[in-house]
BAVEXBA-860403 format. One record per residue (C-alpha): z, x, y; residue number from 1. Coordinates in steps of 0.2 Angstrom, whole numbers, plus 5000, padded with zeros to 4 digits. Layout:
<up->Z; east->X; north->Y; resi->NUM> .
...
//
This chain:
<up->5382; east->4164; north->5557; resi->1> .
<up->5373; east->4172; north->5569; resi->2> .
<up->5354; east->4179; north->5565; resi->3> .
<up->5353; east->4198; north->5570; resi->4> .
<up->5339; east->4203; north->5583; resi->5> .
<up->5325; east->4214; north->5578; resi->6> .
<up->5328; east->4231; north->5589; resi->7> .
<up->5314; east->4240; north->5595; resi->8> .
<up->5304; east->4253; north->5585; resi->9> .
<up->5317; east->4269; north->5588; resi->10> .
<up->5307; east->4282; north->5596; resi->11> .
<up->5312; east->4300; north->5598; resi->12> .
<up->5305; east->4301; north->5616; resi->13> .
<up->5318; east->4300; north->5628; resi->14> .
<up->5317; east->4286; north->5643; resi->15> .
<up->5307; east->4296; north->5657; resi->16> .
<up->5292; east->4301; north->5642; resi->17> .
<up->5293; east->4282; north->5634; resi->18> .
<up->5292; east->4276; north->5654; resi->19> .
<up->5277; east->4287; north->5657; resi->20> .
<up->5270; east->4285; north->5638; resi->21> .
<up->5270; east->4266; north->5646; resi->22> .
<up->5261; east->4270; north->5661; resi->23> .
<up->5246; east->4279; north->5652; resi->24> .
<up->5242; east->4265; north->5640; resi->25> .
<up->5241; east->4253; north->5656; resi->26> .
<up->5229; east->4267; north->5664; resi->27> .
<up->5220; east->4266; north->5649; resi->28> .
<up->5219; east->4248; north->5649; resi->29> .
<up->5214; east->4244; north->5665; resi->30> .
<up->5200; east->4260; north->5665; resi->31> .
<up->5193; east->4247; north->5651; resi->32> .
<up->5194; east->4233; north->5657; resi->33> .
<up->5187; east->4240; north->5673; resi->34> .
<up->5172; east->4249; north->5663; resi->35> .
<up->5169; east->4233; north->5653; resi->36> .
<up->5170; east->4221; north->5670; resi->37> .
<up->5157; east->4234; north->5682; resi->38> .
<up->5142; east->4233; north->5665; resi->39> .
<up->5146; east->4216; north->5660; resi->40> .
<up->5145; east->4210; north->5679; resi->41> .
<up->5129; east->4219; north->5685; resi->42> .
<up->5120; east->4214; north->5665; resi->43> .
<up->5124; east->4196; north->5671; resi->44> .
<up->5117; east->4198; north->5687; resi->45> .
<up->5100; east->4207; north->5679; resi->46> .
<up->5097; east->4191; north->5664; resi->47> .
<up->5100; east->4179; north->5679; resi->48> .
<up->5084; east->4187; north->5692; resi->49> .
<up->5076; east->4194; north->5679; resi->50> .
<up->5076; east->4182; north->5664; resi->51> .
<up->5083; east->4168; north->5672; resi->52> .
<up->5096; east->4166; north->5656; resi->53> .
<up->5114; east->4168; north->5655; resi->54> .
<up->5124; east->4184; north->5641; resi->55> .
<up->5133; east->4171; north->5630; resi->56> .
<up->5113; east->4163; north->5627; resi->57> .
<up->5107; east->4181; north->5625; resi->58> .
<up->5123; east->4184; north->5615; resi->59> .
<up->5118; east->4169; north->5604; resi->60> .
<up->5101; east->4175; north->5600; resi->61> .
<up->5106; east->4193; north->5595; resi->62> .
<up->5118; east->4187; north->5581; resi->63> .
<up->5103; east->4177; north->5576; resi->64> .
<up->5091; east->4191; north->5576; resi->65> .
<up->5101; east->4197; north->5564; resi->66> .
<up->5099; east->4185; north->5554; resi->67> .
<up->5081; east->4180; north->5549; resi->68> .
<up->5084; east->4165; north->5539; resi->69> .
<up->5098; east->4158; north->5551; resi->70> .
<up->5114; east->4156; north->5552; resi->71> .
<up->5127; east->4143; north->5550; resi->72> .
<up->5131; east->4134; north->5565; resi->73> .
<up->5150; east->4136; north->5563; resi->74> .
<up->5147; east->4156; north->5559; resi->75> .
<up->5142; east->4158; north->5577; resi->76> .
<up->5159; east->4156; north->5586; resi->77> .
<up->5168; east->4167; north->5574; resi->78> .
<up->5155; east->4180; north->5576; resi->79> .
<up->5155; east->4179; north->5595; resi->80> .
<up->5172; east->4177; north->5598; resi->81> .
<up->5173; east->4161; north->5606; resi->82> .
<up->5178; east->4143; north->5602; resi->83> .
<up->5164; east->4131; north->5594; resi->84> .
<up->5167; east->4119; north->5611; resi->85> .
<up->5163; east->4131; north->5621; resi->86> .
<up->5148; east->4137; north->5609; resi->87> .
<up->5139; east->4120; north->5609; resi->88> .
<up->5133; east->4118; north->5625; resi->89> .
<up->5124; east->4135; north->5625; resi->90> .
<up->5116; east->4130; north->5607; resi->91> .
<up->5112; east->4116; north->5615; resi->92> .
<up->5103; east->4122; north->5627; resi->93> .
<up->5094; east->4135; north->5617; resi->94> .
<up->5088; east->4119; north->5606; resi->95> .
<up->5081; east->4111; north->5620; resi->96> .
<up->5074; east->4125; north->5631; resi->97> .
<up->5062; east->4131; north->5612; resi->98> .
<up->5074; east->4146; north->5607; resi->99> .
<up->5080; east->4141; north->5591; resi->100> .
<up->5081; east->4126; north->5580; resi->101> .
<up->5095; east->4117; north->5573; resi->102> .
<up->5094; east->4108; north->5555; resi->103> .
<up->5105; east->4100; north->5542; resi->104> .
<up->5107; east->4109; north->5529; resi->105> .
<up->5099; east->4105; north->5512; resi->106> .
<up->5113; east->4108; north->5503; resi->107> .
<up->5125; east->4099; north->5515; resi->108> .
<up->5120; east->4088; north->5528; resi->109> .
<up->5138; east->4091; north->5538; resi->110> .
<up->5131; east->4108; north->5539; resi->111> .
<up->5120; east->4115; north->5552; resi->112> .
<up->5109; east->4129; north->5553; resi->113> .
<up->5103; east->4139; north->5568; resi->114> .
<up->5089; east->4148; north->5567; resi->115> .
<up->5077; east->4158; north->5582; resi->116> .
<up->5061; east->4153; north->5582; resi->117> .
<up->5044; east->4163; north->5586; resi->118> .
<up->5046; east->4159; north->5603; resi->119> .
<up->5062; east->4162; north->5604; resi->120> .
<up->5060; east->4180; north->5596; resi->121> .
<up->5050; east->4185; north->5607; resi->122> .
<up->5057; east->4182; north->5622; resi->123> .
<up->5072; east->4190; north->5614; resi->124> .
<up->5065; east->4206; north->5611; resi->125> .
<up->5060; east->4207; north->5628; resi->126> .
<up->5076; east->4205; north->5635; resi->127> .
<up->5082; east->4217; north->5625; resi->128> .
<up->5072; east->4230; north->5628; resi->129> .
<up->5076; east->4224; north->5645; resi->130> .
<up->5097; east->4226; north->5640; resi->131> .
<up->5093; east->4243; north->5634; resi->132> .
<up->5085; east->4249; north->5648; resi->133> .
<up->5097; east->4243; north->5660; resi->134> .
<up->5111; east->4249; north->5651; resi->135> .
<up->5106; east->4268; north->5650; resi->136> .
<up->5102; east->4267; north->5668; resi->137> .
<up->5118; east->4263; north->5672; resi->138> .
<up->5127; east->4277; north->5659; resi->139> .
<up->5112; east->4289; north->5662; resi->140> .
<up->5129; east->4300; north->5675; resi->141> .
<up->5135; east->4299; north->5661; resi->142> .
<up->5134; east->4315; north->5651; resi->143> .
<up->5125; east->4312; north->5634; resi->144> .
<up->5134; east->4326; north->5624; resi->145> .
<up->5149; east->4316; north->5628; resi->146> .
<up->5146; east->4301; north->5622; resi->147> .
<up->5148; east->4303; north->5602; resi->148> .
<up->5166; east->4309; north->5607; resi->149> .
<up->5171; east->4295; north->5618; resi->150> .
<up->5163; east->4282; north->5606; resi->151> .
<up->5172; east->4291; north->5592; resi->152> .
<up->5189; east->4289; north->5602; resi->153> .
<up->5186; east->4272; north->5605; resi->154> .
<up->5182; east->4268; north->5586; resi->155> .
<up->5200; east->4275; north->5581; resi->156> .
<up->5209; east->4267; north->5595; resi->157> .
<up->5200; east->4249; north->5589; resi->158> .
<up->5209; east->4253; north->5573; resi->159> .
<up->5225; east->4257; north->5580; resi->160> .
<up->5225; east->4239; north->5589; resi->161> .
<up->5219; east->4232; north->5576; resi->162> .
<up->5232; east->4240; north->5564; resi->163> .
<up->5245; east->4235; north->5576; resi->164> .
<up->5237; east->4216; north->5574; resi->165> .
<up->5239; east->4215; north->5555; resi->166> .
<up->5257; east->4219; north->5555; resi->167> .
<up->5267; east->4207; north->5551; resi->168> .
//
């Protein structure tokens, strides 16, 4: 017995619309990616001279900003979006450079929790300040009246994505 294939959503634009329908959401894509490439590249490039620190360290400290009493280790690469290997040496280093500390837990010794330290704090607030800064200079062509729309139209296309994601 042969199994049927799944057809492809039907859609009532005809082949021309769907091919430039296509063409549109790749624009779109690569405008992102483009966007998100240009800050993330020149933010680097400014926490390197200025700060001497990498984003994924600075990345590290602001989920623990957040969190005052600390974090479990193995929250941190769920919360950032990466695997714990590649997470381990930057906490690592972040141990060993003052930043935060890393302790067992009391109620679990397997368990390990991160948390920023004085030191730590302060150095990240400055580099925040620092991120802000650096951030608005680079958007400030951009016209401010504009951006509540555009971040508004970003939000609903995260849901669509993420929509699309959940189906089965």
């Amino acid at each position: 017995m042969a199994l049927a294939k799944e057809s492809p959503p039907v859609s009532p634009k005809n082949g021309a619309d769907q091919e430039a329908e296509y063409r549109a959401q790749t624009r779109l894509w690569l405008r992102l990616l483009a966007c998100t490439t240009l800050i993330e590249g020149e933010l680097r490039r400014r926490f390197r001279e200025e700060f001497d620190f990498t984003m994924p360290r600075f990345d590290v400290l602001a989920q623990l900003d957040r969190e005052p009493s600390g974090l479990v280790l193995g929250e941190l690469p769920k919360r950032l979006m990466v695997s714990a290997g590649n997470l381990t040496p930057i906490v690592d280093r972040l141990v060993e450079d003052g930043y935060i500390t890393r302790t067992p837990s009391t109620l679990d010794r397997r368990v390990q929790i991160v948390c920023m330290t004085v030191e730590g704090r302060k150095a990240f607030r400055r580099m925040a300040k620092s991120h802000g800064s650096w951030l608005a200079e680079l958007l400030a062509e951009f016209p401010t009246d504009r951006l509540d729309g555009l971040i508004g139209e970003l939000d609903q296309l995260k849901g669509v994505v993420r929509d699309s994601l959940d189906k089965p």
